[in-house]
C-alpha positions, 0 to 999 in steps of 0.5 A: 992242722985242720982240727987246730984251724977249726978251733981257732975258727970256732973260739976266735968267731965267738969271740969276734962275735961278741965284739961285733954285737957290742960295737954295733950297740954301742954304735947304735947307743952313739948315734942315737945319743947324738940324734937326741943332742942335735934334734932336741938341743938339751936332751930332755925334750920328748920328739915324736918323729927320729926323722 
């Protein structure tokens, strides 16, 4: 049992892994899309400063 709890553990936290990374990307690729929309109004204005 232990050996079944340990691969589980081990290919469900590689799998959990690579979901956490693209959700926070895609988070991450969210918010800035949404920072660019609101501060800059168009999306081609160049800001210097995020905040």
């Amino acid at each position: 049992m232990a050996t079944f709890r340990e691969d589980q553990m081990r290919t469900g936290w590689s799998r959990t892994r690579w979901l956490l990374v693209i959700g926070v990307l895609v988070a991450i690729a969210v918010a800035v899309v949404l920072l660019l929309v609101y501060s800059g109004g168009g999306g081609s204005g160049g800001g210097g400063g995020g905040y």
